[in-house]
N, CA, C and O atoms as a printed pandas DataFrame, in Angstrom:
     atom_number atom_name residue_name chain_id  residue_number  x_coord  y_coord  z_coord
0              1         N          UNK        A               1    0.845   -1.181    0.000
1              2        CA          UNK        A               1    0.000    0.000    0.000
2              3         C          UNK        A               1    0.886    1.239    0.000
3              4         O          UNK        A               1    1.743    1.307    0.881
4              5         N          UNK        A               2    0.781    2.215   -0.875
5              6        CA          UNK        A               2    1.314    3.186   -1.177
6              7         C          UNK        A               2    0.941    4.238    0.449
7              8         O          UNK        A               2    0.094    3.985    1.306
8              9         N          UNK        A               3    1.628    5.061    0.414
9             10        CA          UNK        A               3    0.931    6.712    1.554
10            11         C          UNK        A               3    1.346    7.751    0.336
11            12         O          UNK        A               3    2.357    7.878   -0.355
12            13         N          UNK        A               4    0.027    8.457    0.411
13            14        CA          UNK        A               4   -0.117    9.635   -0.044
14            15         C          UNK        A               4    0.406   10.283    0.642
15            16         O          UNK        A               4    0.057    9.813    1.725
16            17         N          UNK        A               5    1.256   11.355    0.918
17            18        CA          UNK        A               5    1.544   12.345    2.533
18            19         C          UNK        A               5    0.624   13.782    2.339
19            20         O          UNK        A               5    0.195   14.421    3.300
20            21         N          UNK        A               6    0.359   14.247    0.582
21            22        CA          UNK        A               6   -0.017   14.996    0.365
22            23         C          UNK        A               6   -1.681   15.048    0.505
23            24         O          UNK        A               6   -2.325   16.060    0.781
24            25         N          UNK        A               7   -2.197   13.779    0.263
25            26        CA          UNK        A               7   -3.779   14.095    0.903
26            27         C          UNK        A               7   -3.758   14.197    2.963
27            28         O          UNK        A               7   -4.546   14.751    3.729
28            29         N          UNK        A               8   -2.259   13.245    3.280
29            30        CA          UNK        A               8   -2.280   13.869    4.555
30            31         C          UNK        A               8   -2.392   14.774    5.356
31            32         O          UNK        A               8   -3.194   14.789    6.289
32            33         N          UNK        A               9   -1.340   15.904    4.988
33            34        CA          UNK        A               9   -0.838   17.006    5.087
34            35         C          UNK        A               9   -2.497   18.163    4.538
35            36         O          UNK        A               9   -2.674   19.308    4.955
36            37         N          UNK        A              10   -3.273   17.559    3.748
37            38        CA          UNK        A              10   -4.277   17.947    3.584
38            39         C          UNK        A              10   -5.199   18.516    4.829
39            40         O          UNK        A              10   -5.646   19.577    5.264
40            41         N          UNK        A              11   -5.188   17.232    5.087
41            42        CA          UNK        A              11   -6.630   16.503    6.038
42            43         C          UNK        A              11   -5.823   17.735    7.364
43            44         O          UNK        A              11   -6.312   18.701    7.949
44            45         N          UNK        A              12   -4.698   17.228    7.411
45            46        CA          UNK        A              12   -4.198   17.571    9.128
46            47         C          UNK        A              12   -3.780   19.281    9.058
47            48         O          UNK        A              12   -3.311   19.934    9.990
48            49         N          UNK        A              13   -4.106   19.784    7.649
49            50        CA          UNK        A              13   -3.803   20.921    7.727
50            51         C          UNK        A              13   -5.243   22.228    8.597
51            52         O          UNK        A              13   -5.204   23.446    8.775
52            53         N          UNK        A              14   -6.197   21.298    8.883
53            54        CA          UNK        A              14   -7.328   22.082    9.379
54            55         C          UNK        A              14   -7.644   21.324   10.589
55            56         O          UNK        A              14   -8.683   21.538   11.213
56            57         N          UNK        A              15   -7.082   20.750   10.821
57            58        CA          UNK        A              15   -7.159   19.799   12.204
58            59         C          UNK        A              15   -7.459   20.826   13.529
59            60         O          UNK        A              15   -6.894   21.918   13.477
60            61         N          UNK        A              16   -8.253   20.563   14.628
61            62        CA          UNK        A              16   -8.936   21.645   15.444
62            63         C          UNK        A              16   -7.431   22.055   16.169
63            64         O          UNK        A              16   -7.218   23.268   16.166
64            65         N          UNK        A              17   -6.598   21.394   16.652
65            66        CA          UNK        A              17   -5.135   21.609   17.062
66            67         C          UNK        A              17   -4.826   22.828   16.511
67            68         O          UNK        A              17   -4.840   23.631   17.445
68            69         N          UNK        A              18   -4.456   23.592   15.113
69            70        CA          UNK        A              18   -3.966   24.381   14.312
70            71         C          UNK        A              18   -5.087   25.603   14.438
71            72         O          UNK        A              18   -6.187   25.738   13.903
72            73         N          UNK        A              19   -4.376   26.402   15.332
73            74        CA          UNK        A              19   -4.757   27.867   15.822
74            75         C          UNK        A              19   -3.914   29.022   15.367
75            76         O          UNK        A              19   -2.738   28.774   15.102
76            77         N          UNK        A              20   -4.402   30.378   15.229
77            78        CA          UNK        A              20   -2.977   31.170   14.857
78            79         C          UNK        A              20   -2.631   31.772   16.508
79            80         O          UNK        A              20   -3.396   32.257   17.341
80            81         N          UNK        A              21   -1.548   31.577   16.543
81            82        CA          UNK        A              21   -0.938   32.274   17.707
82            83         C          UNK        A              21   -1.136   33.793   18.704
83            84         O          UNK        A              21   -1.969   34.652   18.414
84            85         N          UNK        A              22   -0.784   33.830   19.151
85            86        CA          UNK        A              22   -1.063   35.000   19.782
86            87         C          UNK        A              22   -0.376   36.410   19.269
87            88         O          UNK        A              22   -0.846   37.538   19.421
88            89         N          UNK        A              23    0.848   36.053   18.629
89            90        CA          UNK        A              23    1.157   36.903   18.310
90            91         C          UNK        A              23    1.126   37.251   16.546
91            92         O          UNK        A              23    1.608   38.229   15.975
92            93         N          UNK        A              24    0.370   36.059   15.945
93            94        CA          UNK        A              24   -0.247   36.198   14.925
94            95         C          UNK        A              24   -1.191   36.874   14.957
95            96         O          UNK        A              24   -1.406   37.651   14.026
96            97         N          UNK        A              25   -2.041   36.786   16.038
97            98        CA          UNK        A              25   -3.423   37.785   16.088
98            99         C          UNK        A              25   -3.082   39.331   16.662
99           100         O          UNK        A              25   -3.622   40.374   16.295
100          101         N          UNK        A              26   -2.140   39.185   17.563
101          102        CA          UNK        A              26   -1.463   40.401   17.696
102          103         C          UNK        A              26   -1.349   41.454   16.394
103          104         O          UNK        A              26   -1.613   42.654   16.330
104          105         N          UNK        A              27   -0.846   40.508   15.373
105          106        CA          UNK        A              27    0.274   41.387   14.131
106          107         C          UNK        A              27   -1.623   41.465   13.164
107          108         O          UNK        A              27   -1.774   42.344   12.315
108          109         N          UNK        A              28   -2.225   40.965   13.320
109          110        CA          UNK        A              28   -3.603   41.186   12.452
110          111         C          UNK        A              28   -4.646   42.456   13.192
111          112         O          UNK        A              28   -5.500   43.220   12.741
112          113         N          UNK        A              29   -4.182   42.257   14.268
113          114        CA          UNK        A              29   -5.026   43.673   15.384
114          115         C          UNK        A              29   -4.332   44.962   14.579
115          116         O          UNK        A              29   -4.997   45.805   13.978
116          117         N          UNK        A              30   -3.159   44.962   14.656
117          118        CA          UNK        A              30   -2.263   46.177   14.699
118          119         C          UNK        A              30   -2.610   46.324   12.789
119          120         O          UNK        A              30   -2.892   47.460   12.408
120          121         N          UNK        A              31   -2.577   45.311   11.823
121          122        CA          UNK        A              31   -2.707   46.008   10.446
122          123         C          UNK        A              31   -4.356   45.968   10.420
123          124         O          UNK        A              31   -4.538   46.277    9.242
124          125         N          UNK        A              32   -5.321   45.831   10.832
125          126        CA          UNK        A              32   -6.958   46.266   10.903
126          127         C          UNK        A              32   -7.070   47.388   10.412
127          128         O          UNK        A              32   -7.882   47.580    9.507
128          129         N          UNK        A              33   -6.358   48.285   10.848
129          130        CA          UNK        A              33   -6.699   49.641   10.502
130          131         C          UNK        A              33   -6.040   49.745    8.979
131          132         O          UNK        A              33   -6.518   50.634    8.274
132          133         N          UNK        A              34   -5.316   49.180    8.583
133          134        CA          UNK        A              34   -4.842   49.218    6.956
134          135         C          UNK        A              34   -5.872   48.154    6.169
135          136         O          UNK        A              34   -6.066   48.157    4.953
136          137         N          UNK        A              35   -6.533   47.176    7.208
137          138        CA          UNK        A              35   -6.911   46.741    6.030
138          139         C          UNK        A              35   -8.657   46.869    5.881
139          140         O          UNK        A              35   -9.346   46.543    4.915
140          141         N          UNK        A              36   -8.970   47.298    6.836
141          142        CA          UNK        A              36  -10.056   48.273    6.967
142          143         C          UNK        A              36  -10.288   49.326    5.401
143          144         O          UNK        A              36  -11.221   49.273    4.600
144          145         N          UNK        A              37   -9.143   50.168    5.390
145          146        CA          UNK        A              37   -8.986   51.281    4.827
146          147         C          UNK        A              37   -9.150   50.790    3.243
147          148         O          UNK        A              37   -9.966   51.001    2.346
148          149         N          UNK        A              38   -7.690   49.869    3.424
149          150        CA          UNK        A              38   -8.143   48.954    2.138
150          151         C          UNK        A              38   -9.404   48.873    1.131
151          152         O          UNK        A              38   -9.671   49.332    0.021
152          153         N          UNK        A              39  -10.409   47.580    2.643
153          154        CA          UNK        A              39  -11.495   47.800    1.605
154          155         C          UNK        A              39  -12.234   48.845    1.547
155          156         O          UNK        A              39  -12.681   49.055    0.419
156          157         N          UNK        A              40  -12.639   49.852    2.635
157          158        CA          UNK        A              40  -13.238   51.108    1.863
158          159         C          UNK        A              40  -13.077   51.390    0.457
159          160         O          UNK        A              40  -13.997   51.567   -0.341
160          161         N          UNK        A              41  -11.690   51.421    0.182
161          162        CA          UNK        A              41  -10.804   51.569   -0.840
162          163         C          UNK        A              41  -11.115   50.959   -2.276
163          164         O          UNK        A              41  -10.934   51.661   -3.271
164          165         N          UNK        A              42  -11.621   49.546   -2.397
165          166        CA          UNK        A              42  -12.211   48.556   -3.166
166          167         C          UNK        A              42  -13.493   48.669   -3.496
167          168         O          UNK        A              42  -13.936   48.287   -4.579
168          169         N          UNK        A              43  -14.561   49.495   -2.081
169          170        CA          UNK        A              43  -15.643   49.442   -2.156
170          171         C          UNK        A              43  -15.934   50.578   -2.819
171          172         O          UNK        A              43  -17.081   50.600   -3.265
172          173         N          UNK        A              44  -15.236   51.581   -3.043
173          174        CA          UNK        A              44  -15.369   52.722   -3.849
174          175         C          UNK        A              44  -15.040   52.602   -5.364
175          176         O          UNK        A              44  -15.504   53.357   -6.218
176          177         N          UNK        A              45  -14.156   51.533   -5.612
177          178        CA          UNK        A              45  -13.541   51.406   -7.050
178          179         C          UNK        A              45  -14.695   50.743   -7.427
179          180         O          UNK        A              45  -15.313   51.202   -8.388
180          181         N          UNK        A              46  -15.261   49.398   -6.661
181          182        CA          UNK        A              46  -15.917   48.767   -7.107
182          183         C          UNK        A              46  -17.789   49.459   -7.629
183          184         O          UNK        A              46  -18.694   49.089   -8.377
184          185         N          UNK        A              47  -17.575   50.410   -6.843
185          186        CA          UNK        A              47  -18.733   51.106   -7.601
186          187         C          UNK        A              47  -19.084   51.882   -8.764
187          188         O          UNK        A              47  -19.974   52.553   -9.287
188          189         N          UNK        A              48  -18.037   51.483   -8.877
189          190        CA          UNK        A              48  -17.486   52.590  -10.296
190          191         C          UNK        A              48  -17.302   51.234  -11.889
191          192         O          UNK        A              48  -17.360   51.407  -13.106
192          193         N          UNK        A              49  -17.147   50.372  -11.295
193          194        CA          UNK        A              49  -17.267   49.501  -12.151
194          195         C          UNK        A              49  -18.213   49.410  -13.550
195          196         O          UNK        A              49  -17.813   49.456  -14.713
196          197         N          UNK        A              50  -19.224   49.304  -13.192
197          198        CA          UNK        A              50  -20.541   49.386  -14.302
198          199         C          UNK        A              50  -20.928   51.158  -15.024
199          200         O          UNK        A              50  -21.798   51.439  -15.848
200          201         N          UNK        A              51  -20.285   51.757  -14.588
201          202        CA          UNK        A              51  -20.608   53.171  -14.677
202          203         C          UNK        A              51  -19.828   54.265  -14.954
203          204         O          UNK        A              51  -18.901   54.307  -14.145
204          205         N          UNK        A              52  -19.783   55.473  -16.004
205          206        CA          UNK        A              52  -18.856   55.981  -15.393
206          207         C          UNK        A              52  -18.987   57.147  -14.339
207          208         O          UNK        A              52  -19.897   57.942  -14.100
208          209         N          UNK        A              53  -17.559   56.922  -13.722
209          210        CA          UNK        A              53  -17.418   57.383  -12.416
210          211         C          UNK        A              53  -17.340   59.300  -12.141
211          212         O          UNK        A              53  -16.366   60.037  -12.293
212          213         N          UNK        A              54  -18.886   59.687  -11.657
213          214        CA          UNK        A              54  -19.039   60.930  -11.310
214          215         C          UNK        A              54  -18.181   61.913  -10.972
215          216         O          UNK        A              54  -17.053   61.533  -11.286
216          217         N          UNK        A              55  -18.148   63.080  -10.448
217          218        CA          UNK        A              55  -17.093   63.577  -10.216
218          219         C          UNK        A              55  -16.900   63.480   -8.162
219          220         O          UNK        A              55  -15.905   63.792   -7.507
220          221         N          UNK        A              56  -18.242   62.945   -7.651
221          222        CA          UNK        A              56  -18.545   62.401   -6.481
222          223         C          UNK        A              56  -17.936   61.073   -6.257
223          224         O          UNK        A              56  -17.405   60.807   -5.179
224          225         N          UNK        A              57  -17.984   60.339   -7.106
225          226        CA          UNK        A              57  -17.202   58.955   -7.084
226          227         C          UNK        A              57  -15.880   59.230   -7.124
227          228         O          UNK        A              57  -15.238   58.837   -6.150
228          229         N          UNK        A              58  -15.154   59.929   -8.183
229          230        CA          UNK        A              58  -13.797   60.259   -7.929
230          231         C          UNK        A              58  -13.433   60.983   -6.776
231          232         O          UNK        A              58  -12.202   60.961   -6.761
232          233         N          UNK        A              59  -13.908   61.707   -5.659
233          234        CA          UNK        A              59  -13.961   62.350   -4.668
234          235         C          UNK        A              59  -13.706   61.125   -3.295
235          236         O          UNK        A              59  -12.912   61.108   -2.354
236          237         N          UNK        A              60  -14.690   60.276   -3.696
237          238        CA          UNK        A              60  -14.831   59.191   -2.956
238          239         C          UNK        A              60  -13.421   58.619   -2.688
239          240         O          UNK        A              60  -12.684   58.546   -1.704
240          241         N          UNK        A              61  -13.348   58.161   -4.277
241          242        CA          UNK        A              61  -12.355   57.400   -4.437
242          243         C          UNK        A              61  -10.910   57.657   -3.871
243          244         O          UNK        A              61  -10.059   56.953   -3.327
244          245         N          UNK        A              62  -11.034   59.261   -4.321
245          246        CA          UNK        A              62   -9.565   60.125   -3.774
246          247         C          UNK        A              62   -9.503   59.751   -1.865
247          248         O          UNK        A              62   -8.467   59.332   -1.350
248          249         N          UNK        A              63  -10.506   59.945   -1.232
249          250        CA          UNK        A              63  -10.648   60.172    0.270
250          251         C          UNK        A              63  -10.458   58.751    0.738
251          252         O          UNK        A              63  -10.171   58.405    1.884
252          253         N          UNK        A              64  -10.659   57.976   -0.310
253          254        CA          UNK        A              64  -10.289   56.391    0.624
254          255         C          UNK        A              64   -8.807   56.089    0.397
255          256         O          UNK        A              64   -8.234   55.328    1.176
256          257         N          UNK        A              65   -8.159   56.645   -0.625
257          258        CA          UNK        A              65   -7.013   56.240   -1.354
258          259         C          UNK        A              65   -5.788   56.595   -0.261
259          260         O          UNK        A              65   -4.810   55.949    0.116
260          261         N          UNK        A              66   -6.459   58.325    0.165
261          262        CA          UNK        A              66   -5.749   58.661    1.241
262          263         C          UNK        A              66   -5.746   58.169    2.805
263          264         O          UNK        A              66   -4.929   58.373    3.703
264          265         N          UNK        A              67   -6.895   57.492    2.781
265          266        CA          UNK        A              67   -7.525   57.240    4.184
266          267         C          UNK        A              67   -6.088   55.747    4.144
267          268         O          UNK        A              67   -5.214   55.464    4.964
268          269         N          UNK        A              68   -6.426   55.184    2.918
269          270        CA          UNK        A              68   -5.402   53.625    2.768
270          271         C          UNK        A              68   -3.953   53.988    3.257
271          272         O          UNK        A              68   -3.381   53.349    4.139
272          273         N          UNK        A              69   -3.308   55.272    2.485
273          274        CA          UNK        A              69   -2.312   55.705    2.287
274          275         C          UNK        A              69   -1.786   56.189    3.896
275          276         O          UNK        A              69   -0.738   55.859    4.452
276          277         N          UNK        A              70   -2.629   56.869    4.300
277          278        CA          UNK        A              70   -2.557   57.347    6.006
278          279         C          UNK        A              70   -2.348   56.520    6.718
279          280         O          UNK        A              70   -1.410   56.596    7.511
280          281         N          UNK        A              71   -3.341   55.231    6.642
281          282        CA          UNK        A              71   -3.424   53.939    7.818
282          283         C          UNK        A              71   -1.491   53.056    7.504
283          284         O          UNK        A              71   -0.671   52.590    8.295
284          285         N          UNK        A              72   -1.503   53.224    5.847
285          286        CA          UNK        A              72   -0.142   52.629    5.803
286          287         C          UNK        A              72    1.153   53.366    6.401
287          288         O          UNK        A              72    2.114   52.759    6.873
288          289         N          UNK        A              73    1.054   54.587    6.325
289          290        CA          UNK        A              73    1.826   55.417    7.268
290          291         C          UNK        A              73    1.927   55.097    8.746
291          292         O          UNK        A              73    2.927   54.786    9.392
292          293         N          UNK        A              74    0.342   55.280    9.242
293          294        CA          UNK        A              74    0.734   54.983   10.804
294          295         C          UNK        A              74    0.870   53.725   11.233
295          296         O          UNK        A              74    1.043   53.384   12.404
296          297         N          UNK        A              75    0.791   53.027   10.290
297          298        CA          UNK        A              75    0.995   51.604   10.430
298          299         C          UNK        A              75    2.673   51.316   10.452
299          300         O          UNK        A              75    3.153   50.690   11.397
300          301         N          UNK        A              76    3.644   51.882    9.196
301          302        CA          UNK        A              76    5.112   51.636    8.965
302          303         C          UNK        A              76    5.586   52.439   10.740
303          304         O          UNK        A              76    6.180   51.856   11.647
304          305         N          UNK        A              77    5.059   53.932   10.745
305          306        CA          UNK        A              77    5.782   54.339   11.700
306          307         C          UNK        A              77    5.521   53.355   13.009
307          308         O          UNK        A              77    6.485   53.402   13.773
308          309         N          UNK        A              78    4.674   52.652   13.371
309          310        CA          UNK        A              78    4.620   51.972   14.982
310          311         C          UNK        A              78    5.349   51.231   14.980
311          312         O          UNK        A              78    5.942   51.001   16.034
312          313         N          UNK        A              79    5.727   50.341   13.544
313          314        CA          UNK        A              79    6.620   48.882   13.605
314          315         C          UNK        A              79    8.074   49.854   13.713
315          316         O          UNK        A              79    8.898   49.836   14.627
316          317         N          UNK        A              80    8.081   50.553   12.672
317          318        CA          UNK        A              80    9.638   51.475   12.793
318          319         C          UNK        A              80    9.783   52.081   14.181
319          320         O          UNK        A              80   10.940   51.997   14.592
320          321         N          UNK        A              81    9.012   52.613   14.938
321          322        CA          UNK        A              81    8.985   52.970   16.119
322          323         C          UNK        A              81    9.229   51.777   17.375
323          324         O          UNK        A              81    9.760   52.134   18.427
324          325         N          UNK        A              82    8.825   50.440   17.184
325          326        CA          UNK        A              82    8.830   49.108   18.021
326          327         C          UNK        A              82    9.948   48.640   18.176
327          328         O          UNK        A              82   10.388   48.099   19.191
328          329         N          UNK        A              83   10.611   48.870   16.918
329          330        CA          UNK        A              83   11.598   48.596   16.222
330          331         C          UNK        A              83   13.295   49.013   16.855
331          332         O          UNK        A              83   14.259   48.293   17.115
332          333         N          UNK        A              84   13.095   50.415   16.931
333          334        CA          UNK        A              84   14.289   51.085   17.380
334          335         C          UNK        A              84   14.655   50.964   19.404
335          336         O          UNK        A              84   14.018   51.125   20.446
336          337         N          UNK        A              85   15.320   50.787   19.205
337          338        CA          UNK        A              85   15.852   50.612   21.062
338          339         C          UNK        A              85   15.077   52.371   21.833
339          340         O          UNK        A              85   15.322   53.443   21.279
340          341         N          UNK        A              86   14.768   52.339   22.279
341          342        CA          UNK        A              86   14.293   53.488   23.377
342          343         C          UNK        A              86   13.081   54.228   22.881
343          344         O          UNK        A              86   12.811   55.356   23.294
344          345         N          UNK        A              87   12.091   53.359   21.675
345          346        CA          UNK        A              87   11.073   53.444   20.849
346          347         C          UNK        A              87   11.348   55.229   20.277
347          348         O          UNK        A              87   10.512   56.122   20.416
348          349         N          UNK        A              88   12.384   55.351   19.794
349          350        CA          UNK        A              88   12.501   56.799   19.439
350          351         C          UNK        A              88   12.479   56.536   17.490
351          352         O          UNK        A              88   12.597   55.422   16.980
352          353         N          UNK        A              89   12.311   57.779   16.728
353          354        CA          UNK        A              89   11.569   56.836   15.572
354          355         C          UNK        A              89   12.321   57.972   14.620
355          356         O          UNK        A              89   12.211   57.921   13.395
């Protein structure tokens, strides 16, 4: 009898054991706010899809782009800030 390992590795890859860590959920708390922004970000393009896009939709679009762009900012500076010895940045 042959072993598959790959339908193994399947099965045991969702096994109730396999949790994300604490400091996996940690590092998903702290980018929320980027990925929050994100989809705002999607949800504005995506309305624009079928249509063309007003001069209200491009307005939209601009204010989430920045809202994305902001969250990625305060997002780089906390890790760059975590980062440095005496959290000075």
């Amino acid at each position: 009898m042959k072993t598959i390992v790959t339908v193994q590795d399947a099965v045991t890859a969702f096994a109730d054991w396999i949790e994300p860590t604490d400091a996996e959920l940690d590092a998903i708390e702290q980018e929320m706010p980027v990925i929050l922004a994100d989809v705002d970000l999607l949800d504005a393009q995506i309305i624009t899809l079928d249509r063309i896009p007003t001069e209200m939709d491009n307005r939209r679009i601009r204010r989430a782009r920045r809202r994305a762009l902001a969250a990625r900012i305060a997002l780089a500076n906390r890790t760059a800030g975590a980062a440095l010895p005496g959290g000075a940045a």
